[in-house]
FIZAGU-130902 format. One record per residue (C-alpha): residue in one letter; chain; x, y, z; residue number from 0. Coordinates in steps of 0.001 Angstrom, whole numbers, plus 524288, in hexadecimal, padded with zeros to 5 digits. Layout:
resn = A | chain = A | c1 = X | c2 = Y | c3 = Z | resi = NUM
...
end
This chain:
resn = X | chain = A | c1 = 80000 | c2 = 80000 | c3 = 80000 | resi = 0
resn = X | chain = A | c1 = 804CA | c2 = 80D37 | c3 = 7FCAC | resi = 1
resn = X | chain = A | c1 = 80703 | c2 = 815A0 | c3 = 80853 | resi = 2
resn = X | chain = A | c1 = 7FC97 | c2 = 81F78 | c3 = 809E2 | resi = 3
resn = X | chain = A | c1 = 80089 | c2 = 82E65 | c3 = 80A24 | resi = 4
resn = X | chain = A | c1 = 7FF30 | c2 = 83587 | c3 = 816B3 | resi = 5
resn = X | chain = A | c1 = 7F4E6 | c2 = 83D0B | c3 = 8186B | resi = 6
resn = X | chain = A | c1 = 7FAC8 | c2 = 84AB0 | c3 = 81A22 | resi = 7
resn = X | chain = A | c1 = 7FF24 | c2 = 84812 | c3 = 80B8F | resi = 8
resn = X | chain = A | c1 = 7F215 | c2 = 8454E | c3 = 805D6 | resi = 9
resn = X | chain = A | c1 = 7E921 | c2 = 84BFC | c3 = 80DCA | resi = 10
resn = X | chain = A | c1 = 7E12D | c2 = 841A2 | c3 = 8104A | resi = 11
resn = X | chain = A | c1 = 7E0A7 | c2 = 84588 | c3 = 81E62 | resi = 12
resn = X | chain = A | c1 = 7D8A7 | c2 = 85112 | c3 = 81980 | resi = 13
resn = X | chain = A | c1 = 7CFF3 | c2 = 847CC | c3 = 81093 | resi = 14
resn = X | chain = A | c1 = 7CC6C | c2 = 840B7 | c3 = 81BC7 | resi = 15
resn = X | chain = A | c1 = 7C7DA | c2 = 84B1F | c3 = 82414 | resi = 16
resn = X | chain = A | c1 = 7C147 | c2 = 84EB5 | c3 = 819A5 | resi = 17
resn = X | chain = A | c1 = 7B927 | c2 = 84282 | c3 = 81760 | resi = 18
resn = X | chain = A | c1 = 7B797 | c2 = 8437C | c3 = 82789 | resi = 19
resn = X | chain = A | c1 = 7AFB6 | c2 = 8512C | c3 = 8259F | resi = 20
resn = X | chain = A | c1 = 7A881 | c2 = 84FA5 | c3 = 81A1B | resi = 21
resn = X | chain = A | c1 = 7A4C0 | c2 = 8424F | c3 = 8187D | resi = 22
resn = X | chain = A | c1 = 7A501 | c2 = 83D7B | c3 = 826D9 | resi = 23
resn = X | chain = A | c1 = 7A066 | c2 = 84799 | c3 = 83021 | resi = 24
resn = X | chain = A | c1 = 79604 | c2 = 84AAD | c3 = 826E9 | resi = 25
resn = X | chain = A | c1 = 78FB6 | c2 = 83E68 | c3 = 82542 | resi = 26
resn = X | chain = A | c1 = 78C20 | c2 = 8392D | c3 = 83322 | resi = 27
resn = X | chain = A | c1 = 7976A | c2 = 833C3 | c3 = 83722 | resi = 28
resn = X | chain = A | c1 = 7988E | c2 = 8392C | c3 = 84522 | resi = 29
resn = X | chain = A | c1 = 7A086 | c2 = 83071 | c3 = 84D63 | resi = 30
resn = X | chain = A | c1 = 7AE0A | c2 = 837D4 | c3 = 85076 | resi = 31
resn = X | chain = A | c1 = 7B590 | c2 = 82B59 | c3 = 85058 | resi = 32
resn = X | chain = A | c1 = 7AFAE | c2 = 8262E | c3 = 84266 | resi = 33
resn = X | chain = A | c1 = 7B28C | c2 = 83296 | c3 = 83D8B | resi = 34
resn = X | chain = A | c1 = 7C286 | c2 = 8325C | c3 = 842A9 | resi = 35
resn = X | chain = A | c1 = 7C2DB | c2 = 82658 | c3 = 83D1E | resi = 36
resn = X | chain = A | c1 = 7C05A | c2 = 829F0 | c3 = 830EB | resi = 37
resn = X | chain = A | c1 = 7C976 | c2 = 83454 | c3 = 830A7 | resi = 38
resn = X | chain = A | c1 = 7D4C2 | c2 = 82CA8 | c3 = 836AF | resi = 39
resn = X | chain = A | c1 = 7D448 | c2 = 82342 | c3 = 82B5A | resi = 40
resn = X | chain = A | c1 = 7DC75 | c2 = 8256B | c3 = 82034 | resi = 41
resn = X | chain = A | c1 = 7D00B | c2 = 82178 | c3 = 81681 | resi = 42
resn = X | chain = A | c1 = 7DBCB | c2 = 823BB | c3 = 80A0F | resi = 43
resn = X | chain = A | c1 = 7E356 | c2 = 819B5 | c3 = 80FF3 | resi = 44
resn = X | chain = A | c1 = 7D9E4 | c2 = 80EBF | c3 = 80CC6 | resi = 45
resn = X | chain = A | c1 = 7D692 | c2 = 8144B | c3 = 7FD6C | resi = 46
resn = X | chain = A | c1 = 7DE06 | c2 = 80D6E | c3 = 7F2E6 | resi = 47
resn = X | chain = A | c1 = 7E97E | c2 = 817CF | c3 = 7F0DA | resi = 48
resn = X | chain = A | c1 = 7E38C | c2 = 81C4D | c3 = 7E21D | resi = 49
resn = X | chain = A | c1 = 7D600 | c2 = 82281 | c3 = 7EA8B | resi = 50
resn = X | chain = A | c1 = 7DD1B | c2 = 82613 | c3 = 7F65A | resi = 51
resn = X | chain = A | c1 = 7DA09 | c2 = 83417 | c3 = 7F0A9 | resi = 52
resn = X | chain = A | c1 = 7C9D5 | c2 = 83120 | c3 = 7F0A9 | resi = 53
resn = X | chain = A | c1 = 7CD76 | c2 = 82B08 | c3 = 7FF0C | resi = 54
resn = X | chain = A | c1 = 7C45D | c2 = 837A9 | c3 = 8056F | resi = 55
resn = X | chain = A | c1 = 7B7CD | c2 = 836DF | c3 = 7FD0E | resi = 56
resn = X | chain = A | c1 = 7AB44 | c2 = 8354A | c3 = 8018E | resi = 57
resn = X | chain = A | c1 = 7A8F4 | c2 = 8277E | c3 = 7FC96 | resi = 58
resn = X | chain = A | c1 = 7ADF2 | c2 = 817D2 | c3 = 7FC90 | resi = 59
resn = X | chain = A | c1 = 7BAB0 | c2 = 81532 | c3 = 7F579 | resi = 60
resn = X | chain = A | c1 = 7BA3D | c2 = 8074E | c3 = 7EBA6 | resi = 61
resn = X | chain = A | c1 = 7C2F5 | c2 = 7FD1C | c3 = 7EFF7 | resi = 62
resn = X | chain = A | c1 = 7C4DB | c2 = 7EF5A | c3 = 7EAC6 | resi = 63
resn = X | chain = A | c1 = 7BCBA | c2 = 7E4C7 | c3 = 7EE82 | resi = 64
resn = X | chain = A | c1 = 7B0BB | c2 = 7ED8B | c3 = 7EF11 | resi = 65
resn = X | chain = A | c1 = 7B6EF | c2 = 7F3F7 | c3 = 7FB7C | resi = 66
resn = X | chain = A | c1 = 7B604 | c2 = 802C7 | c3 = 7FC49 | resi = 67
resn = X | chain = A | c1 = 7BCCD | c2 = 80B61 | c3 = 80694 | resi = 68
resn = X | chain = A | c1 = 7B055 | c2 = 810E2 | c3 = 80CC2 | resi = 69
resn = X | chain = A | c1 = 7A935 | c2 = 81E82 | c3 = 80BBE | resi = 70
resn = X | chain = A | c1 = 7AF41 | c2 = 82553 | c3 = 8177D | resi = 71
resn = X | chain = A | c1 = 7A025 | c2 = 82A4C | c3 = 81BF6 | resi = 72
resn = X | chain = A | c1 = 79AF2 | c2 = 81DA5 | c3 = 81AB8 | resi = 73
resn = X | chain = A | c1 = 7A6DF | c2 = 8170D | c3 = 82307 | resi = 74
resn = X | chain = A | c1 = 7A5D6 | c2 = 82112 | c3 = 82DCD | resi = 75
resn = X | chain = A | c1 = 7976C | c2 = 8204A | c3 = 82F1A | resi = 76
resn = X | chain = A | c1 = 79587 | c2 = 80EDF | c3 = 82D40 | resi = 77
resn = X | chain = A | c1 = 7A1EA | c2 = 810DD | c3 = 8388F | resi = 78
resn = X | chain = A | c1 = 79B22 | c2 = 81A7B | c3 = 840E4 | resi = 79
resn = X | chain = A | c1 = 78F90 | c2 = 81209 | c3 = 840F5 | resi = 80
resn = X | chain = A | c1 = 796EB | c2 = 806CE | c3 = 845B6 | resi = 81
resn = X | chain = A | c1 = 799F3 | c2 = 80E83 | c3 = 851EF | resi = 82
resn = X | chain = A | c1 = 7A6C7 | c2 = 807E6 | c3 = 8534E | resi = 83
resn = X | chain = A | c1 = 7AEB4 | c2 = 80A61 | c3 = 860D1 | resi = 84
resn = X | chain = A | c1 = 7BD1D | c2 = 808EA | c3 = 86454 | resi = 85
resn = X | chain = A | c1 = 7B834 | c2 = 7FA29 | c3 = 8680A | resi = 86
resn = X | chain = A | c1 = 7B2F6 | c2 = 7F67A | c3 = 85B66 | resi = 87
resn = X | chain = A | c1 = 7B6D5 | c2 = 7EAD6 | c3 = 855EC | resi = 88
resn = X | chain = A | c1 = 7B576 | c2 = 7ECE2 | c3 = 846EE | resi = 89
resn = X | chain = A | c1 = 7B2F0 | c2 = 7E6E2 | c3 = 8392F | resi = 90
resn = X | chain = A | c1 = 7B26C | c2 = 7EB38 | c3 = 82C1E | resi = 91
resn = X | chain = A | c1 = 7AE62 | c2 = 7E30F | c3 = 82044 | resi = 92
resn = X | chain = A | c1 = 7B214 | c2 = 7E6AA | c3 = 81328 | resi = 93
resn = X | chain = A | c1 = 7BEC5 | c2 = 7F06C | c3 = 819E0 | resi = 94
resn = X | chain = A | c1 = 7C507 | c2 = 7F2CC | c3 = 80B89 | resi = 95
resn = X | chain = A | c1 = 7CFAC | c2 = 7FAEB | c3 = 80D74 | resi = 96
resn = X | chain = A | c1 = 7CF48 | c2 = 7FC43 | c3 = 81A74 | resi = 97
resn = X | chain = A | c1 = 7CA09 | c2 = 80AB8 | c3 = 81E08 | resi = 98
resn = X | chain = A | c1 = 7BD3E | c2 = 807F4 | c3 = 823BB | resi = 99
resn = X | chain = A | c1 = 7C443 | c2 = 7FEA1 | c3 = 82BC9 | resi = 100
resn = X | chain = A | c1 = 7CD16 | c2 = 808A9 | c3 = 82FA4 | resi = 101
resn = X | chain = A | c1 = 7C30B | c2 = 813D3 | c3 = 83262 | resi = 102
resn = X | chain = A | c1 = 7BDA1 | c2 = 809C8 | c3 = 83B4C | resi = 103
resn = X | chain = A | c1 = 7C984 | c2 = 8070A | c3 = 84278 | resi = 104
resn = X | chain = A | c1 = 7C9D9 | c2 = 8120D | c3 = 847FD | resi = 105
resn = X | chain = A | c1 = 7BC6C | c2 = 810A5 | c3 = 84FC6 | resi = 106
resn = X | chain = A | c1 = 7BE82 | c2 = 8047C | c3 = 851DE | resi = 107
resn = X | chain = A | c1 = 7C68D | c2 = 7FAF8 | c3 = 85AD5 | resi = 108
resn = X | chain = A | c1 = 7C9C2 | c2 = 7F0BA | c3 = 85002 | resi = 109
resn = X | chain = A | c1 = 7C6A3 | c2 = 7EDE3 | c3 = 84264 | resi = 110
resn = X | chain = A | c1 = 7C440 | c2 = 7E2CE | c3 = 839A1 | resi = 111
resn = X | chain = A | c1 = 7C41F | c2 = 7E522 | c3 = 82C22 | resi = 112
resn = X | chain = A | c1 = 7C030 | c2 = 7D9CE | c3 = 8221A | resi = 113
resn = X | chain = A | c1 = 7C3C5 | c2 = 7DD34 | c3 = 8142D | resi = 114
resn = X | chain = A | c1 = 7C279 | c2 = 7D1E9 | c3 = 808A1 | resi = 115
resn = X | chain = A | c1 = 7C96D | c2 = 7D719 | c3 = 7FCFA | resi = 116
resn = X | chain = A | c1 = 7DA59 | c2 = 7D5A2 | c3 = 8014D | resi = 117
resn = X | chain = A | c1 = 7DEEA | c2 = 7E040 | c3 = 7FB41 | resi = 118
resn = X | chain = A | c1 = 7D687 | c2 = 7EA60 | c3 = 802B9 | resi = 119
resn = X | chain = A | c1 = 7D95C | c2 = 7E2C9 | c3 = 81077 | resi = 120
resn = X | chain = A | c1 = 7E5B8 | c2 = 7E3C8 | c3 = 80CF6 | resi = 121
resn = X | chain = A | c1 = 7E614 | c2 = 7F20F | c3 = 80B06 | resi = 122
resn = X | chain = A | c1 = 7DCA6 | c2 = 7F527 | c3 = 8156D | resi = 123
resn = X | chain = A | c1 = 7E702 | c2 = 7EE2C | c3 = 81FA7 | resi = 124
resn = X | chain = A | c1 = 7F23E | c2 = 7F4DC | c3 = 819B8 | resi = 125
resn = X | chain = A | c1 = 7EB9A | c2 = 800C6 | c3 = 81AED | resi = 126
resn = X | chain = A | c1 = 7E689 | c2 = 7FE7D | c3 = 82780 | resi = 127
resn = X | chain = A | c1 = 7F4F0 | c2 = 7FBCA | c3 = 82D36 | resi = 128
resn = X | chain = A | c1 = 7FA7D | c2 = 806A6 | c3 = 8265F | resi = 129
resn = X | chain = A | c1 = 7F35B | c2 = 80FD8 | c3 = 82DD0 | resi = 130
resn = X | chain = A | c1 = 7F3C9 | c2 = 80A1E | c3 = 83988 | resi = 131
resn = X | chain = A | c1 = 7E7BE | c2 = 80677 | c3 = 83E2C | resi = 132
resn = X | chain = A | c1 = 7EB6B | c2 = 7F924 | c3 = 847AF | resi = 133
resn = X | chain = A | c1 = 7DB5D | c2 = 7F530 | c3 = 8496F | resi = 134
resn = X | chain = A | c1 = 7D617 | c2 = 7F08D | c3 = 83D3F | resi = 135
resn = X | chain = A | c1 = 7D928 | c2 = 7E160 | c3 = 837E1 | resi = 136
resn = X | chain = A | c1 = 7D543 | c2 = 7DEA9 | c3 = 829C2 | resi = 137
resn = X | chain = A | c1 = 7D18E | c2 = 7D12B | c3 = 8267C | resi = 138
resn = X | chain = A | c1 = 7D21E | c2 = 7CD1A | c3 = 81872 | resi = 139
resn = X | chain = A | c1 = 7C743 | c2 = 7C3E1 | c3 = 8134D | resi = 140
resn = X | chain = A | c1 = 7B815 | c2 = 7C330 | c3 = 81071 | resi = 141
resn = X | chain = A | c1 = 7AF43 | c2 = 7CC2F | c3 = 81753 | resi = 142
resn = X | chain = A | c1 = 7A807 | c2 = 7C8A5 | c3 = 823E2 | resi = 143
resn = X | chain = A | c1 = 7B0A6 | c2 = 7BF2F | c3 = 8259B | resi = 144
resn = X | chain = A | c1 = 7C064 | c2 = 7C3A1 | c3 = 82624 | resi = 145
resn = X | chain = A | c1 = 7BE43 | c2 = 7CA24 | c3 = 83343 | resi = 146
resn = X | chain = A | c1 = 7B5C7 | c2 = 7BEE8 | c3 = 83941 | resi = 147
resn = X | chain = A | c1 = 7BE7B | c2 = 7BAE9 | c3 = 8431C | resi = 148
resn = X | chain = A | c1 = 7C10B | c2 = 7C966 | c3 = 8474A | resi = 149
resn = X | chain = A | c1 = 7B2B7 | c2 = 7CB24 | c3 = 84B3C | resi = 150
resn = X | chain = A | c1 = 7A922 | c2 = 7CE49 | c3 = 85032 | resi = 151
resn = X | chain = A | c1 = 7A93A | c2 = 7DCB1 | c3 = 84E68 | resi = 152
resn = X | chain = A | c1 = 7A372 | c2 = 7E81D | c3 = 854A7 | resi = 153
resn = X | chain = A | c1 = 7A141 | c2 = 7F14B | c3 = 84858 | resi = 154
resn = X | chain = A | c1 = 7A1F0 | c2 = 7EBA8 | c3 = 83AA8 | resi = 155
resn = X | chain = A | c1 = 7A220 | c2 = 7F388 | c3 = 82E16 | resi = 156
resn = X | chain = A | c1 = 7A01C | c2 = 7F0D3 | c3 = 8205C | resi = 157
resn = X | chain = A | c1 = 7AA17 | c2 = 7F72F | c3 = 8167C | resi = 158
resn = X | chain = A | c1 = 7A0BB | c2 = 7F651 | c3 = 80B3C | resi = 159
resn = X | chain = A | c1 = 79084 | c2 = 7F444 | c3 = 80A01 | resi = 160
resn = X | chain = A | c1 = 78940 | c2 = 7E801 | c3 = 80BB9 | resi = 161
resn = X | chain = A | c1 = 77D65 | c2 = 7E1D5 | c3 = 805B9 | resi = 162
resn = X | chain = A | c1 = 77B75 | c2 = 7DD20 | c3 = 8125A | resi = 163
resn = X | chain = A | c1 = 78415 | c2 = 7D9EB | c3 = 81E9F | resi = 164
resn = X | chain = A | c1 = 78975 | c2 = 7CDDE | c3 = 81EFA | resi = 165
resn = X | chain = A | c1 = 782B0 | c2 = 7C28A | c3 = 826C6 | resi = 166
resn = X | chain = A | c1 = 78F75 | c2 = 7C093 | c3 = 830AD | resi = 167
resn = X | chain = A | c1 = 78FBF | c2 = 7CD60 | c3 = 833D6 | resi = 168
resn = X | chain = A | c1 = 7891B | c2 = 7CBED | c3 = 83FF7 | resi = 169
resn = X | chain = A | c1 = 794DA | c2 = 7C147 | c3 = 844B6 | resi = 170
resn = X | chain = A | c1 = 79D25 | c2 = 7CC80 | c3 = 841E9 | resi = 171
resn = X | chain = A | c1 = 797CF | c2 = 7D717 | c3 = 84B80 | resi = 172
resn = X | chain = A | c1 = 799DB | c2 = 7D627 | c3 = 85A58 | resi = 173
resn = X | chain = A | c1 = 78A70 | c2 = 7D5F9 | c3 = 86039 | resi = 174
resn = X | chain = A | c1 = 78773 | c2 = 7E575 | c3 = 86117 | resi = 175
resn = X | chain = A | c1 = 7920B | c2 = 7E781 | c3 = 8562A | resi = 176
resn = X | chain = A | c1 = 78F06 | c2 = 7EF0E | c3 = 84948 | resi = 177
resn = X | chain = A | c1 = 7910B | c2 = 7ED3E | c3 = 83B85 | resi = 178
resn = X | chain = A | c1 = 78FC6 | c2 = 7F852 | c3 = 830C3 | resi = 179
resn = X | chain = A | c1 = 78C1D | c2 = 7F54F | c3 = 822D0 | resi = 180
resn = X | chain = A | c1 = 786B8 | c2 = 7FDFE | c3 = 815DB | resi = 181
resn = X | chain = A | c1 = 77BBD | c2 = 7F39C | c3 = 811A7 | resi = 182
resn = X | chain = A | c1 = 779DF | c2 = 7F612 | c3 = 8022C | resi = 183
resn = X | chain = A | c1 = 771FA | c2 = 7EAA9 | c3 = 7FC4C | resi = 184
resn = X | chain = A | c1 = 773C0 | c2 = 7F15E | c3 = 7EEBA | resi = 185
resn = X | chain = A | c1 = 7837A | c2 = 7EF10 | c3 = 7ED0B | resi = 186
resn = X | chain = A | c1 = 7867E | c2 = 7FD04 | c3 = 7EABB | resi = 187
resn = X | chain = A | c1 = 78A46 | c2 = 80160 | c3 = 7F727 | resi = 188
resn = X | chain = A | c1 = 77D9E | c2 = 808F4 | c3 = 7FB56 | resi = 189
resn = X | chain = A | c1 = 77685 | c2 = 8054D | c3 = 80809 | resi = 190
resn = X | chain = A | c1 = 77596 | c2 = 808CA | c3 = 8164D | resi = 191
resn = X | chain = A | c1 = 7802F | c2 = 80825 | c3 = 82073 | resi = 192
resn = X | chain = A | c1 = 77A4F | c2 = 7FD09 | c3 = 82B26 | resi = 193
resn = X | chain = A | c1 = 77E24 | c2 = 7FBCC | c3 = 83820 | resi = 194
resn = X | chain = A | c1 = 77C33 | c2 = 7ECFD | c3 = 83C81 | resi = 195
resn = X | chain = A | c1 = 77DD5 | c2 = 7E95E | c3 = 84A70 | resi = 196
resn = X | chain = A | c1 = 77F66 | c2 = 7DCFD | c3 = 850EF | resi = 197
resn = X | chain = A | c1 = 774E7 | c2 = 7D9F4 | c3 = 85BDD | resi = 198
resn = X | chain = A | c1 = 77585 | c2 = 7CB21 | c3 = 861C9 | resi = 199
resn = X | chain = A | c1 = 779EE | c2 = 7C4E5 | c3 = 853DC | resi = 200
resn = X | chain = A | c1 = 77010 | c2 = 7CF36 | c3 = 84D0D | resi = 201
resn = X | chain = A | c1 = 771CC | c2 = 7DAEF | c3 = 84440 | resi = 202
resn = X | chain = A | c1 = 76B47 | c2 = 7E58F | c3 = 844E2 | resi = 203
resn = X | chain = A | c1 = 76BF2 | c2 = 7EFD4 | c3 = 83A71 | resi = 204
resn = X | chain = A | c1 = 76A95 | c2 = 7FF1A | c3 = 837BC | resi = 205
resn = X | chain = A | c1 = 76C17 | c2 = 807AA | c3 = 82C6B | resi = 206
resn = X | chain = A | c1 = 7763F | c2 = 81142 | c3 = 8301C | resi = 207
resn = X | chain = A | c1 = 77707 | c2 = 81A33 | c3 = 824DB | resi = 208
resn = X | chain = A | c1 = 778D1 | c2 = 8188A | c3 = 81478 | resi = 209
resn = X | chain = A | c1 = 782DC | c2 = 8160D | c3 = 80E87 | resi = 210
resn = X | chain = A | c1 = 78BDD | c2 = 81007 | c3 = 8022E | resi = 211
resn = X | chain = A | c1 = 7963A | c2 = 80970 | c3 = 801CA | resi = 212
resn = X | chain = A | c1 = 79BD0 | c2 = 7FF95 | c3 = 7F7B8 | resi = 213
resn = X | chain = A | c1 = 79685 | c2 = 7F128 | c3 = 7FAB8 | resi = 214
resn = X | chain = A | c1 = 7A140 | c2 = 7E765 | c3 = 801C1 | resi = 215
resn = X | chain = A | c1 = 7A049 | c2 = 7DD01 | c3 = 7F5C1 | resi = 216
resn = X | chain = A | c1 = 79DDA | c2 = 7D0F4 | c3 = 7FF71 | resi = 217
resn = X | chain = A | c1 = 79218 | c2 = 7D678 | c3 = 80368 | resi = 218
resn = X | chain = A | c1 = 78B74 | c2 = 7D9A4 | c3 = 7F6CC | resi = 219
resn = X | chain = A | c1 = 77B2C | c2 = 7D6AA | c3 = 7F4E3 | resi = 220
resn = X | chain = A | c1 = 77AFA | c2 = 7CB76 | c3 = 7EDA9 | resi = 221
resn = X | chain = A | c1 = 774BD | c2 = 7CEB7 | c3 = 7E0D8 | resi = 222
resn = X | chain = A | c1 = 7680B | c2 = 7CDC9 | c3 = 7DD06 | resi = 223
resn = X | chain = A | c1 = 763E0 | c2 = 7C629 | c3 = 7D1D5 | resi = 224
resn = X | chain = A | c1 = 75623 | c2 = 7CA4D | c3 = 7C9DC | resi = 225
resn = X | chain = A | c1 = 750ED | c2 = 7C02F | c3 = 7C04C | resi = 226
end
């Protein structure tokens, strides 16, 4: 990996504030420590080095595999429903390059981040260690089931939409834990942000807000066939 120009160089330090002010603050993301996550997080860092200059705009970036690196206003406000503490034990499905996983890191005690396609895990752990951050473990392998033996989890987030949440995901979720998904049953990305949480081997569920973001490929609605 090419090493990634400081800041003070670039001025992405002033691109992130940026992003902070205009497409955080005003778009209900109110928790103080969502909100210094986001800013601590180099979100450049985990772009493929040809977009690094698009790294601050108000949308998802395309990765392989499907994988995007998510809209920062979307990330912020699926995280800040979560309501992660320092205690959190966390997972993300789908982690791509890494920089949800990262944002998250820094509200929570300890991540898990399940990623599929190699070349992303592998950039998303170089990344990871190149900055520093000492609680996140990426496990390579098929979603819902790389981070198994790490579980359960306190908060869970999904790195892409969903047709519909996978049927383990209530084995995956500490009882009271929380799991945060954009359900779009069309494929495109467009749906609502749900909040699922585990009561006594149940889930219980409630639309948080709308949103779109590219659909994780493993969860895709099977298609429909019209004779």
């Amino acid at each position: 990996m090419s090493s990634i120009s400081s800041t003070s160089e670039t001025g992405f330090d002033a691109r992130r504030a940026n992003m902070v002010e205009s497409q955080i603050r005003t778009n209900n993301v109110t928790d103080e420590a969502v909100i210094e996550a986001i800013e601590s997080v180099a979100r450049e860092a985990f772009v493929p080095e040809d977009l690094r200059g698009i790294a601050y705009v108000d949308d998802d970036i395309a990765l392989d595999g499907g994988r995007c690196v998510m809209e920062p206003r979307v990330l912020a406000r699926m995280i800040q429903a979560l309501q992660a503490d320092s205690n959190a034990h966390a997972l993300v499905v789908g982690a791509g390059s890494g920089y949800a996983a990262a944002v998250l890191s820094r509200v929570a005690q300890t991540v898990v981040a399940e990623e599929s396609v190699s070349s992303l895990a592998s950039m998303a752990g170089e990344t990871i260690e190149a900055m520093g951050i000492t609680n996140i473990v990426i496990e390579q392998g098929a979603l819902m089931e790389a981070a198994a033996e790490h579980g359960p989890f306190d908060v869970i987030l999904f790195g892409g939409s969903v047709a519909q949440v996978p049927s383990n995901l209530v084995d995956f979720l500490e009882d009271g834990g929380r799991a945060i998904a954009v359900i779009s049953e069309s494929n495109e990305g467009y749906g609502a942000a749900t909040l699922f949480t585990k009561f006594g081997g149940h889930l219980g569920e409630v639309s948080a807000f709308d949103a779109a973001i590219p659909t994780l490929p493993e969860f895709l609605a099977p298609k429909k066939f019209t004779f």
